[in-house]
N, C-alpha and C positions, 0 to 999 in steps of 0.2 A: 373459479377457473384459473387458467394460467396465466401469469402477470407475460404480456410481447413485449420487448426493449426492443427501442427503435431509435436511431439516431445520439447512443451511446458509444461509448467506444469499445463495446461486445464484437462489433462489426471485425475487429481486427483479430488476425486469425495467430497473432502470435501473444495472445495472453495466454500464461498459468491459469490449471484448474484450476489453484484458490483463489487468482483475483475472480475469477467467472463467480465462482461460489460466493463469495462476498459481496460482489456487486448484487447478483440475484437475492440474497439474504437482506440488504440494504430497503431493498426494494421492497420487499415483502414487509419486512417490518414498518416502513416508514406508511406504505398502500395501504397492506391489510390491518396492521396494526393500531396505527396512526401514535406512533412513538418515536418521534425523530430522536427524542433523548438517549432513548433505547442502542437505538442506529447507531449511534455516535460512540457510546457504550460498544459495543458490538466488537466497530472499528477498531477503537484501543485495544480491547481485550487481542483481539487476532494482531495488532502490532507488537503486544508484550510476548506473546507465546515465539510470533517469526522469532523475533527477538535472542528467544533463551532458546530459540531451537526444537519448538517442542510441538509441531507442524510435522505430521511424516516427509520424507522426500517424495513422496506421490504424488502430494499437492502441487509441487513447485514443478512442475515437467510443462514446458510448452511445448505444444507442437505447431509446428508452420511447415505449408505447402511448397516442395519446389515446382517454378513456375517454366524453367527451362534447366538445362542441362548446368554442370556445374562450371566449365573453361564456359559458358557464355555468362556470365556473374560480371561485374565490373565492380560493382561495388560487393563486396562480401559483409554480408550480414553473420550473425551467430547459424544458423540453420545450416550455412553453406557452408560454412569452417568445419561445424559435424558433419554434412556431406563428403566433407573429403576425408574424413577418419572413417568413417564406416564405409568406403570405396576402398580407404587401405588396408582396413579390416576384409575385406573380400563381398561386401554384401553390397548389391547391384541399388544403385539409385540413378535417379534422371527427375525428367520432367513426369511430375504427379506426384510423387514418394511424398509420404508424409514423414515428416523428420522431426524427433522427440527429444527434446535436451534440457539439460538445467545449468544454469549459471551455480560455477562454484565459486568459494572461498578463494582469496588469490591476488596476485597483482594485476594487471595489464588491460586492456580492453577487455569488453564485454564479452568480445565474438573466441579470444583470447583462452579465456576461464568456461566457454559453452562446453560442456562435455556430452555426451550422449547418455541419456539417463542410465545404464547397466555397467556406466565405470563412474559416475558422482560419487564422491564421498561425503562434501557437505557442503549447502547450497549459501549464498552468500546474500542474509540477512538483510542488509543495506542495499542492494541492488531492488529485493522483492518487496522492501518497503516501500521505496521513493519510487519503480520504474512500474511496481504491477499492482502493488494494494491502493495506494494514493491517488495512481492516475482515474483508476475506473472509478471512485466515489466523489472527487472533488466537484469535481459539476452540480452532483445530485444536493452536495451540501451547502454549495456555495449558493445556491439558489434559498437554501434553507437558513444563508448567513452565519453558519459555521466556517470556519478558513482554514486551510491545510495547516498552519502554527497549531490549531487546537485540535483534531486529529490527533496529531504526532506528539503533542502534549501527552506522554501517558504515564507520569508520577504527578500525585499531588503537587499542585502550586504551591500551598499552606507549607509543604515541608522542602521549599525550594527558595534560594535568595530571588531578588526581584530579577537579577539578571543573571545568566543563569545557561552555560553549555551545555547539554546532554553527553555523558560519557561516550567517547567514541564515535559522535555522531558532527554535524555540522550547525546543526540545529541550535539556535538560539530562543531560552524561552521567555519572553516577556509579557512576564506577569499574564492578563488577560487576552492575550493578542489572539484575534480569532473568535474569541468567544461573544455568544447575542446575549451577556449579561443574566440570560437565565437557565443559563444548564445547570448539573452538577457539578460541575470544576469552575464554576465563576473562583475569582480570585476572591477569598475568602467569603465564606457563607454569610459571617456577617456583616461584609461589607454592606451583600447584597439584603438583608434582612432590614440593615439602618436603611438604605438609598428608597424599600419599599415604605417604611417609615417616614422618610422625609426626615432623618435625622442626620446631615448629611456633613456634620461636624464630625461622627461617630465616624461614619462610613469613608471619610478619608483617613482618617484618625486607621482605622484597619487596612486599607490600602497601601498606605506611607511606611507602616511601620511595622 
């Protein structure tokens, strides 16, 4: 049967099709499955691809409801910033319109860079990692005792100093951080191989150095 998501944050009507998609994938693997390592796996993979870009722009369109007219806004979200480009474009919105946009590549605030999915040229990577893929899984996994550091972790540890930037990113990786010591990216296999040995002169000895 169908997996119900209830009390996740699906509830919110301005996620991307892919976090939807991912979150349900998540699920499926981890319920039907019973593969959280898989899961985890999954994640990364869809963070490398956002990443290099290799995601269509289809995925990345959110749509969100206007809930009132647009001079009644106070605070202006991304939704309503596109509201008023496709009002100056000529095409009628109000209260109901569902309004379809993607965050692009760019300086400035969020609502800033929202464009209306039929002028996007190219959607902005870092925005779809941290605000749409991360938010809808971390819950599921953190219960699992995986932590958003290993998520976001997606190059080998082994081929990475212990401390450790990600290009272009904000992200700091240290060593194990996040990980329940027994996935596939524990910091180094063999650490993990002496520690289940009990040889645990070894297993710092790979650690350290």
């Amino acid at each position: 049967g169908n997996i119900k998501v209830t009390g996740f944050e699906t509830v919110r009507g301005d996620w991307s099709i892919l976090a939807k998609e991912v979150q349900e994938r998540v699920f499926e693997i981890i319920l039907r499955e019973k593969d959280v390592e898989k899961a985890v796996g999954y994640v990364k993979d869809i963070i490398k691809k956002v990443e290099k870009k290799e995601i269509p722009m289809e995925k990345m369109i959110i749509q969100k409801q206007m809930k009132k007219d647009i001079h009644e806004y106070e605070s202006i979200g991304p939704h309503v910033e596109v509201a008023k480009r496709l009002r100056e474009r000529g095409e009628s919105v109000g209260p109901g319109s569902i309004i379809t946009y993607v965050v692009n590549e760019g300086k400035g605030m969020v609502r800033e860079r929202a464009k209306p999915a039929d002028e996007s040229e190219s959607y902005d990577s870092e925005y779809y990692i941290h605000n749409q893929i991360i938010p809808v899984v971390t819950k599921i996994f953190d219960v699992l005792g995986y932590g958003k550091a290993c998520l976001l972790n997606t190059r080998p540890i082994e081929k990475e100093s212990l401390f450790h930037f990600m290009p272009g990113t904000k992200t700091l990786c240290l060593a194990a951080s996040g990980c329940n010591l027994s996935c596939k990216n524990f910091f180094y296999f063999f650490a993990r191989v002496c520690l289940e040995t009990h040889d645990t002169t070894k297993a710092l000895f790979a650690a350290c150095g």
